[in-house]
C-alpha positions in Angstrom: 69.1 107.4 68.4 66.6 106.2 70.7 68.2 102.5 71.2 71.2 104.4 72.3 68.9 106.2 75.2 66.8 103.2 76.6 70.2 100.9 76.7 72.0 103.5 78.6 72.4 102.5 82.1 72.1 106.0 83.6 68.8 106.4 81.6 67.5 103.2 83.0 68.6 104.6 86.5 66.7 107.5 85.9 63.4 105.8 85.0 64.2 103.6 87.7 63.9 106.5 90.0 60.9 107.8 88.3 59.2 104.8 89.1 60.1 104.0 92.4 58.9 107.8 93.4 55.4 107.2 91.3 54.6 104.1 93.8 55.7 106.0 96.8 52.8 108.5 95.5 50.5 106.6 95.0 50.7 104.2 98.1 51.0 107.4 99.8 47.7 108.6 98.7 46.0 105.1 99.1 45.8 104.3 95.9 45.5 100.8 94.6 47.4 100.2 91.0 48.5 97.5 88.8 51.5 96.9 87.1 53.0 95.5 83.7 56.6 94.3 83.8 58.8 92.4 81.7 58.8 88.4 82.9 61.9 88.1 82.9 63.4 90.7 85.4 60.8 88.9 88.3 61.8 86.9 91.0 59.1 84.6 93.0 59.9 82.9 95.8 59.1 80.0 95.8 59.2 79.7 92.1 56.1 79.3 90.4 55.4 75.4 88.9 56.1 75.5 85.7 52.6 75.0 84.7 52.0 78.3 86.2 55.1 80.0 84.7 54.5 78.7 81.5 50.8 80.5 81.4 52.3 84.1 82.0 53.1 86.6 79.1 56.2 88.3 78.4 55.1 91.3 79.7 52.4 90.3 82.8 50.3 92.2 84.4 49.7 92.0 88.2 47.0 93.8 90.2 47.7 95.0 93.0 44.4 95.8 95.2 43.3 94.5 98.6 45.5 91.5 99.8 48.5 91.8 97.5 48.0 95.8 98.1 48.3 95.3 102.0 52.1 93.3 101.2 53.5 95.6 99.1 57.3 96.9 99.7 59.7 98.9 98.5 63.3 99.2 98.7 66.1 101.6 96.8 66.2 98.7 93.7 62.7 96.9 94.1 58.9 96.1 94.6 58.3 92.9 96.3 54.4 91.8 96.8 52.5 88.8 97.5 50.0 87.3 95.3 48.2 83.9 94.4 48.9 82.0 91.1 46.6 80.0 88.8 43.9 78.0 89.5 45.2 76.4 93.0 45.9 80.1 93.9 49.8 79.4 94.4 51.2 81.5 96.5 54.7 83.6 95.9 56.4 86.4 97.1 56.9 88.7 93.7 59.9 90.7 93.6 60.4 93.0 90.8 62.8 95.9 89.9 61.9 99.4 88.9 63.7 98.8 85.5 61.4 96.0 84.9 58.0 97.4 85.0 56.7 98.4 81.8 53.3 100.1 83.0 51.8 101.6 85.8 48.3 101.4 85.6 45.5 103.4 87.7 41.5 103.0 87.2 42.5 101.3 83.8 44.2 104.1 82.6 48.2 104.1 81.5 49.9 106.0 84.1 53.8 105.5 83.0 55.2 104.1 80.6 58.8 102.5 81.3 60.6 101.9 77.4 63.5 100.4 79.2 61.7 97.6 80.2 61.9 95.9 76.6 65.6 95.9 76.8 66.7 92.7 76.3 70.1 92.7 77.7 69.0 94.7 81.1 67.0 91.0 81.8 69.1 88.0 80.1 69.7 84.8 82.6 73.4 85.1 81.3 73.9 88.4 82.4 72.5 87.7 85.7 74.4 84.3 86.2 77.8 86.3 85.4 77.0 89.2 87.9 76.1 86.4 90.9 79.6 84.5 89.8 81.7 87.6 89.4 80.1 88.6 92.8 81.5 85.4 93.9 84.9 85.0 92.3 85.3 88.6 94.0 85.0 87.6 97.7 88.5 86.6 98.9 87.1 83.9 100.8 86.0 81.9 97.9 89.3 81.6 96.2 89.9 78.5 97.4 86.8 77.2 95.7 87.4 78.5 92.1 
């Protein structure tokens, strides 16, 4: 069943992989993209107002050309970019994992597609919130505080 593939965590570690290596290829060849991803797997720092937030879709799409093309990073779990927000052009530092992006798109066209980035439970604030506590419950340093 198809549920049972996209919710497996090796699968998503796979596609993960897949589209790390796709944006090493194409910065590589100098190519300018955009992406889709799934809201709520982003981090920006600082946090957008929530005017701004408020305005974005569940699955947004950020260009990434000139500027926000010359900032772009990767690492073994992540993309992290900068880019302006809104009207007052707001400016955050975007960091996104590889499981998160939905699309990859070059010249308008769909380059990858990324099905697990509609998993729900690979994204939810709770499961996030328990990995950062169980992170901390785990350092024995910190058992005096629990």
């Amino acid at each position: 069943m198809i549920k049972d593939i996209i919710e497996n965590e090796n699968y998503k570690l796979l596609v993960s992989k897949q589209i790390k290596e796709t944006m090493q290829y194409l910065i590589q060849s100098d190519e300018e993209f955009a992406v889709t991803a799934n809201i709520k797997g982003i981090t920006f720092n600082p946090e957008l107002p929530d005017s701004i937030y408020s305005q974005l879709s569940a699955f947004s799409l950020f260009i990434l050309a000139n500027y926000t093309y010359s900032t772009l990073e990767l690492d073994d779990n992540y993309i992290y970019f900068e880019a302006g927000f809104g009207k007052e052009n707001f400016g955050s530092l975007v960091k996104i994992p590889y499981n998160a992006i939905f699309q990859i798109i070059v010249d308008e066209s769909i380059l990858f597609v990324n099905s697990t980035a509609t998993v729900k439970n690979f994204f939810s604030k709770k499961e996030q919130d328990k990995k950062s506590f169980n992170a901390f419950k785990n350092n024995p340093n910190n058992e005096n505080l629990i």
